[in-house]
C-alpha positions as CSV (number, residue, x, y, z in Angstrom):
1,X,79.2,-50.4,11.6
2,X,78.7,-47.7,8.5
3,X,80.3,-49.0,4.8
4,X,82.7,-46.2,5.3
5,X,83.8,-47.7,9.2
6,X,84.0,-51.0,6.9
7,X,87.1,-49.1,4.5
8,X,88.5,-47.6,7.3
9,X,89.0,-50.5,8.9
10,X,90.3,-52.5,5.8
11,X,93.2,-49.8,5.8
12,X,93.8,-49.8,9.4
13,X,94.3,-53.6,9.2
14,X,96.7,-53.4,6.2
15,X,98.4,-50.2,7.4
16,X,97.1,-48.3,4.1
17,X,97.0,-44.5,4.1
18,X,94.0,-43.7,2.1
19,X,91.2,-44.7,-0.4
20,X,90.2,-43.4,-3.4
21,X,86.8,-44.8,-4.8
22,X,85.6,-43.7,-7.9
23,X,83.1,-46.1,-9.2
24,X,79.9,-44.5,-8.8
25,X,78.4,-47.6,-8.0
26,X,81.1,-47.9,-4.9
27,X,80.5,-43.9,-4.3
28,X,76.5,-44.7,-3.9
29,X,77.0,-47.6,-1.2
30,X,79.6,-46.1,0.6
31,X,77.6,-42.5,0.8
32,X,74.3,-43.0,-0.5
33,X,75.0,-40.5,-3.0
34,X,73.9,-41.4,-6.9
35,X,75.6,-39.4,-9.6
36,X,76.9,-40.0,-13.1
37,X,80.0,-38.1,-13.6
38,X,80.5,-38.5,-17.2
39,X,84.0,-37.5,-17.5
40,X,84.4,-35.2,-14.8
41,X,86.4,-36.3,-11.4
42,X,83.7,-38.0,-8.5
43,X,85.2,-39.4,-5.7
44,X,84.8,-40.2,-2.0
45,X,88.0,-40.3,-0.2
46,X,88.4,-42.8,3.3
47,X,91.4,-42.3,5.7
48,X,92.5,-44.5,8.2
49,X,92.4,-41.5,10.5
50,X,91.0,-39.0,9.9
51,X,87.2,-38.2,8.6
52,X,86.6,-38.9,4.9
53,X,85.6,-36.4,1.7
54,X,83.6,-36.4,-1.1
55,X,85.3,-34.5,-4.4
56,X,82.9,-33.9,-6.9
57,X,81.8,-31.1,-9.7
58,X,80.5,-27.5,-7.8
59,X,77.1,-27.7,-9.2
60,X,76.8,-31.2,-7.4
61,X,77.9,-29.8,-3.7
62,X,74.2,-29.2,-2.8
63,X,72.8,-32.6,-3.8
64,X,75.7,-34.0,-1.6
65,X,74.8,-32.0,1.2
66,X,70.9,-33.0,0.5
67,X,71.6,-36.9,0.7
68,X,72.9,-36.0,4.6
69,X,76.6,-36.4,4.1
70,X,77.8,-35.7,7.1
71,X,81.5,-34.5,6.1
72,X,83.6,-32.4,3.8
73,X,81.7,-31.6,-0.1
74,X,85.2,-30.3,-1.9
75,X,83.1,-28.7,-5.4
76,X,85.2,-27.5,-8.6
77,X,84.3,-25.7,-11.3
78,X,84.8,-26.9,-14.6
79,X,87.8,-24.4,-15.6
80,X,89.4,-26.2,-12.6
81,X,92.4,-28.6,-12.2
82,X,90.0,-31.2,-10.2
83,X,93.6,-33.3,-9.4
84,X,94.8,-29.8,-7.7
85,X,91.7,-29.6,-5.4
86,X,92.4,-33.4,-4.8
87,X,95.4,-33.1,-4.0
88,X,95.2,-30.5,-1.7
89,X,92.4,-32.0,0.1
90,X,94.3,-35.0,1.1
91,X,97.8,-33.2,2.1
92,X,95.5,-31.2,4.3
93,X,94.5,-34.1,5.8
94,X,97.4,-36.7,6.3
95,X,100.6,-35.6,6.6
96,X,102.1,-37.9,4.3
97,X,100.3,-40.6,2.1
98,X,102.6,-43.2,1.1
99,X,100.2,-46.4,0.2
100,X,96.9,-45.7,-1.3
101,X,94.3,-48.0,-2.1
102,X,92.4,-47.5,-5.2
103,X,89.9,-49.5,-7.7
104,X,92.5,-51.1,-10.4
105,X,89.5,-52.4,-12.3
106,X,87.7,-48.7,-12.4
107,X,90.7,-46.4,-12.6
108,X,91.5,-45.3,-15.6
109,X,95.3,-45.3,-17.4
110,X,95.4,-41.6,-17.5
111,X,94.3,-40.9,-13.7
112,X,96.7,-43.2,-12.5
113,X,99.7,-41.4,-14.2
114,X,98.0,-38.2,-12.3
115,X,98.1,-40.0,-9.4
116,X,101.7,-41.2,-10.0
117,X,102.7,-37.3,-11.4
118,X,101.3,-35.6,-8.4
119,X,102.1,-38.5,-5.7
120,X,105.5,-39.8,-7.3
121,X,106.7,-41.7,-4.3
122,X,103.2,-43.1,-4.0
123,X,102.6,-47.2,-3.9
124,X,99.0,-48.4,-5.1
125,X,97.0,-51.2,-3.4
126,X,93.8,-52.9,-4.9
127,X,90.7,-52.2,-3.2
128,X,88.1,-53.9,-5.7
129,X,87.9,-56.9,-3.7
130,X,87.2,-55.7,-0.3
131,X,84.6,-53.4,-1.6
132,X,82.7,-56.2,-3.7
133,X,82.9,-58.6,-0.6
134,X,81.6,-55.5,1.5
135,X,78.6,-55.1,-1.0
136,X,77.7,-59.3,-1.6
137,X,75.5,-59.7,1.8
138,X,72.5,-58.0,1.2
139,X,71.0,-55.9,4.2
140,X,67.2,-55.7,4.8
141,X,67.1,-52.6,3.2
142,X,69.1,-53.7,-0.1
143,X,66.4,-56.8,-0.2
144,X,63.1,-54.7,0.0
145,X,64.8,-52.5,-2.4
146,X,66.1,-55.4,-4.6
147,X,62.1,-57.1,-4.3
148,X,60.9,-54.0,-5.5
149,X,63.1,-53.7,-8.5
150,X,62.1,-57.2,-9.5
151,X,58.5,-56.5,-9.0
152,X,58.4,-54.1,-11.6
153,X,60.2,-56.4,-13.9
154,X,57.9,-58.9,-13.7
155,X,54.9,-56.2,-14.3
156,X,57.5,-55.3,-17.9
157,X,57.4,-58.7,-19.1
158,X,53.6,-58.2,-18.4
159,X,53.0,-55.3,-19.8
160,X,55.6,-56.1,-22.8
161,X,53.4,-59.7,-23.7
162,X,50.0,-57.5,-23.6
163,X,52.3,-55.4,-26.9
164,X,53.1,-58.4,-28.9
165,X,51.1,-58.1,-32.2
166,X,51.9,-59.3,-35.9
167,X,53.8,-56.2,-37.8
168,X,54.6,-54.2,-34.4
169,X,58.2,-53.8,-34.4
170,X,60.5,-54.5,-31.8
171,X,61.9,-51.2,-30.9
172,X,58.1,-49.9,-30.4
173,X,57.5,-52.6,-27.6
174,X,60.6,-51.5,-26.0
175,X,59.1,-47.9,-25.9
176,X,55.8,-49.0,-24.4
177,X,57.7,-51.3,-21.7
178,X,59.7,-48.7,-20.8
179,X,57.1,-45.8,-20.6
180,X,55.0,-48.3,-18.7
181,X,57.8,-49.1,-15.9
182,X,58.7,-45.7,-15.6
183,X,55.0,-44.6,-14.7
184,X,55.0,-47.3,-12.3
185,X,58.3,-46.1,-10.4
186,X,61.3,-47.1,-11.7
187,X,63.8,-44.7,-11.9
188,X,65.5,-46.1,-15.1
189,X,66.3,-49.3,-16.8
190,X,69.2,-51.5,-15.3
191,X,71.0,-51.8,-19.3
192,X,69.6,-51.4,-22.4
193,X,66.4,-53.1,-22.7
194,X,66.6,-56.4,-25.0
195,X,63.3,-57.4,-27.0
196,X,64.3,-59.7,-29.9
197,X,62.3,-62.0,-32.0
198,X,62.8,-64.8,-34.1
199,X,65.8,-65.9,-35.3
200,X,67.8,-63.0,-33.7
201,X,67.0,-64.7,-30.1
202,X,70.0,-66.7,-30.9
203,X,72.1,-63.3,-30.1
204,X,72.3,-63.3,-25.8
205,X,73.0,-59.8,-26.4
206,X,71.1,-59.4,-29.2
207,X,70.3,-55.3,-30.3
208,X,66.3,-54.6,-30.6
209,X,65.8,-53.1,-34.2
210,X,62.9,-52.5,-36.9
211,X,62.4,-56.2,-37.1
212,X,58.9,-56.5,-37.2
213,X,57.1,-59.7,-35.1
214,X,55.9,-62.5,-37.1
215,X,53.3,-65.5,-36.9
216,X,56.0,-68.4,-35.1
217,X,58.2,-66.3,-33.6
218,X,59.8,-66.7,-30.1
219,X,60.2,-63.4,-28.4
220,X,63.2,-62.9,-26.1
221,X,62.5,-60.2,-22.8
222,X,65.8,-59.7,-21.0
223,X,65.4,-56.6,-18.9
224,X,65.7,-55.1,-15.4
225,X,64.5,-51.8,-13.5
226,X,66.5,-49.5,-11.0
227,X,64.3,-48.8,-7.8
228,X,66.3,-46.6,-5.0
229,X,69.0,-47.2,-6.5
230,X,69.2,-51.3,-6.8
231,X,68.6,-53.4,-9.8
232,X,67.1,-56.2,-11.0
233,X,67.7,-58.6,-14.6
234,X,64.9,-61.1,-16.0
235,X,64.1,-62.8,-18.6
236,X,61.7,-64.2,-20.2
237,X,60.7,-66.2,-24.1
238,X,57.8,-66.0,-25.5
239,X,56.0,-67.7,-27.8
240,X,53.5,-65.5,-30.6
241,X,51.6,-68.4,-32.2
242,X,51.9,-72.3,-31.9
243,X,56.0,-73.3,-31.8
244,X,57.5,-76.0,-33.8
245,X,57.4,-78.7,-31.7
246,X,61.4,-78.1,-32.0
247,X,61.1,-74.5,-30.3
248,X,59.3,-76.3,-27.5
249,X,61.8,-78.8,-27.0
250,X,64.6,-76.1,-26.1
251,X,62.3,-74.4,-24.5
252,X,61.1,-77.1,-21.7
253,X,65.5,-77.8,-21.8
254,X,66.0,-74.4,-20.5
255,X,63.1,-74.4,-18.5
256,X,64.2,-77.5,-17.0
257,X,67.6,-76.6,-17.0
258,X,66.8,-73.7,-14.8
259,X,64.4,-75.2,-12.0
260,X,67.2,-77.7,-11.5
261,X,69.8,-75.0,-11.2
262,X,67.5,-73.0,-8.4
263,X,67.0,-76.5,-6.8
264,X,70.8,-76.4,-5.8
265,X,70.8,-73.0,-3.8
266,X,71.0,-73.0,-0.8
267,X,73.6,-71.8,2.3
268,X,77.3,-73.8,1.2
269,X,76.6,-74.8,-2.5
270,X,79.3,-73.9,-4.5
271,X,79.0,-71.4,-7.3
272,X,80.3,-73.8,-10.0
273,X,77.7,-76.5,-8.5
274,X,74.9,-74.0,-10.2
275,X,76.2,-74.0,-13.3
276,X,76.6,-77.6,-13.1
277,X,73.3,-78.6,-12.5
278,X,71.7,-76.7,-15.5
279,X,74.4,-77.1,-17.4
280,X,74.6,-81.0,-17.3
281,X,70.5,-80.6,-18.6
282,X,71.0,-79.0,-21.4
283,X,73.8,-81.1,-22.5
284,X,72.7,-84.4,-22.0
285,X,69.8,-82.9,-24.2
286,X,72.2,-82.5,-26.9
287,X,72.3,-78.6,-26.9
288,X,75.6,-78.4,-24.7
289,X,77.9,-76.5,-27.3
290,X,74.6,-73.9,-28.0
291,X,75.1,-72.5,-24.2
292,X,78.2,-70.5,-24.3
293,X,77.9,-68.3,-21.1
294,X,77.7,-68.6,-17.4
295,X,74.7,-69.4,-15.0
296,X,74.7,-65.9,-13.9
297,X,75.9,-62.9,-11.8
298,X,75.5,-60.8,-8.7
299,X,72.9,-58.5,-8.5
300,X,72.8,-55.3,-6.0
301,X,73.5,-51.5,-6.7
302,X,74.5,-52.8,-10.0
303,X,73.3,-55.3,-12.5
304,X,76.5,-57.2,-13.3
305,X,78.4,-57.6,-9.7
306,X,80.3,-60.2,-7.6
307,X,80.2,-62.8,-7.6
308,X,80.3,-64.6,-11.4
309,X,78.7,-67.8,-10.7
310,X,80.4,-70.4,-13.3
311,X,81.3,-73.8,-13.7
312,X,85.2,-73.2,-12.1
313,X,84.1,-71.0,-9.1
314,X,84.6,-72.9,-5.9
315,X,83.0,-69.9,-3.7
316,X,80.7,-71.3,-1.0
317,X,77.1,-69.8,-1.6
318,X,76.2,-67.7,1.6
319,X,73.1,-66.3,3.3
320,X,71.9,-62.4,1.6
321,X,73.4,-63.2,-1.2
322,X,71.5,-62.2,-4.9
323,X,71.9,-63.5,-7.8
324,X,70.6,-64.1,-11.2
325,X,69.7,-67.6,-12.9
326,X,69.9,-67.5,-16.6
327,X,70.5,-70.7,-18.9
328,X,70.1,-70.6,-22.2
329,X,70.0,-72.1,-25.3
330,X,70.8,-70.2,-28.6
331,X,70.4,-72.2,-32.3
332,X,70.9,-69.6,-35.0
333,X,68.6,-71.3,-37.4
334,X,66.1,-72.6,-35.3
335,X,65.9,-69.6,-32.0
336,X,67.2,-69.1,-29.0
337,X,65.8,-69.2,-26.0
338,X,66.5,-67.8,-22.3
339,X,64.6,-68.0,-18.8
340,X,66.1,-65.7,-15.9
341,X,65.8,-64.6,-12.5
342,X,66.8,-63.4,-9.5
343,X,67.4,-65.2,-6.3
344,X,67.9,-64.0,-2.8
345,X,69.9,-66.9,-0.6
346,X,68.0,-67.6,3.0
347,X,68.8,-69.2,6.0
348,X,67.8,-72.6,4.2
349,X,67.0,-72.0,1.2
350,X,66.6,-69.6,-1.7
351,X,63.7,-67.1,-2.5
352,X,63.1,-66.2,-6.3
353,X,62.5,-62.8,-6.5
354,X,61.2,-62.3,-9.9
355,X,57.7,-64.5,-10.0
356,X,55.9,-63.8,-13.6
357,X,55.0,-67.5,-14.5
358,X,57.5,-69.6,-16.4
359,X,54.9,-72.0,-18.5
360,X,55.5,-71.5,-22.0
361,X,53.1,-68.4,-22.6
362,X,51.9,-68.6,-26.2
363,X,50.1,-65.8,-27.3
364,X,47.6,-65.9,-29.9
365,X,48.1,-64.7,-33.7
């Protein structure tokens, strides 16, 4: 059964007319097309009946065509009302369209009112669940893909500890990791790359800048690469010079902390018992309050999916599912400190997909 058979037969169960899908993310799984529309109109459209469309910008109809979509490419031009051609498209199709399913979480305020202007008698269903249930088992495609990805985030973190030097700056190690990956085959970086040193590890977002490495600083990596279209998320601390023997304590915490929380996964854990098991580590080590976010996320098509693995998530943990790992712990006058990866759920087990070593690696002044 096709991802598209898998729609159509969410809307033949529930009786719903149509589906708009918008997200590109959605768009690539459904269609194996990959576009970022900016702010023009992209969509794919599913009917219960009849065979679906893709609406998307004229100058994008041939790269449709090239990815072997089988059905309807309805191009506009950018003088065009795309909503018109929409419209039209759909009337042609269905007589009437009375319920149509469409991603609340995606959809933005003024579309809808389109939507409602254009369709006023039209009702709305959600269709962000099914579609992020459809995309959490991972085929063996996805995985080889996904195993890639994380392969070439492990050689980043390589080729970004082989960069670390006194004086070099932060934002000039995120050039050379990203030139290097990129030479290598990844098609782009999953998010903006993180590279932070000393104190401002304590930020888990924390914004590469002109911050220049020092002798005893701890050097957060939190990256990931895009391969065929799937992405991966790691990361890694390092140490450049001896650490306080402080540093190393939250260091082997989190380290700890994490091999305890990949020691849980397997087939019918539950999400929250992840977070629980790293969780209880770090607080029992006194650093409970200093890690304020979840144990991690989906991982597929993109970086941040479903499900979100925290410590109130009953969801059973099922085969072909991926996922990161990710405690932390962030002092702002000490450092912060962060291990991730990404795990794939077998029959039995768990396989970590991301492998660069996970020893504290100090490198040399």
């Amino acid at each position: 059964m096709t991802n598209i058979q898998k729609v159509q037969d969410f809307l033949e169960k529930h009786n719903i007319d149509a589906a708009l899908i918008t997200n590109p993310d959605n768009i690539f799984y459904l269609t194996d097309f990959r576009s970022d529309p900016h702010e023009r109109l992209l969509a794919v459209v599913v009917f219960k009946e009849a065979d679906p469309f893709i609406i998307c910008p004229a100058m994008e109809v041939a790269d449709v065509k090239a990815i072997g979509w089988q059905y309807d490419a309805i191009g506009y031009k950018d003088t065009d009302n795309a909503f018109k051609f929409l419209d039209e498209a759909i009337t042609e199709r269905i007589s009437t369209c009375s319920l149509l399913a469409i991603e609340k979480e995606h959809l933005t305020v003024d579309r809808f009112e389109i939507l409602q202007e254009r369709f006023p008698a039209l009702q709305f269903a959600k269709l962000d669940d099914i579609l992020a249930n459809n995309r959490l088992i991972k085929n063996d495609v996805e995985l080889q893909h996904l195993r890639k990805a994380a392969e070439l985030a492990d050689y980043a973190i390589e080729v970004g500890c082989n960069e670390i030097a006194e004086g070099k700056t932060e934002l000039e190690i995120v050039q050379a990791v990203e030139q290097a990956v990129k030479q290598k085959g990844a098609e782009k970086m999953s998010f903006d790359t993180i590279i932070v040193s000393g104190t401002k590890t304590a930020s888990p977002h924390g914004i590469p800048g002109d911050k220049r490495i020092e002798k005893g600083d701890f050097i957060l990596f939190d990256l990931g690469v895009v391969y065929k279209g799937y992405c991966s998320d790691i990361t890694r601390t390092i140490a450049f010079g001896e650490p306080t023997e402080e540093k190393r304590k939250i260091y082997e915490t989190v380290k700890k902390a994490q091999q305890a929380a990949i020691d849980v996964v397997r087939p019918g854990t539950l999400a929250r018992e992840v977070d629980h098991a790293a969780r209880s580590i770090i607080e029992e080590a006194g650093y409970g309050k200093l890690f304020p976010h979840r144990i991690g996320h989906g991982l597929g098509i993109s970086v941040h999916e479903f499900p979100s693995l925290t410590g109130t998530n009953d969801m059973p943990l099922q085969e072909g599912m991926v996922f990161t790992i990710e405690p932390g712990i962030y002092d702002p006058a000490i450092t912060g400190v962060r291990i991730e990866d990404d795990l794939y759920v077998t029959k039995d087990g768990v396989e970590v997909l991301t492998k660069f070593p996970k020893e504290l690696k100090i490198i040399a002044e």
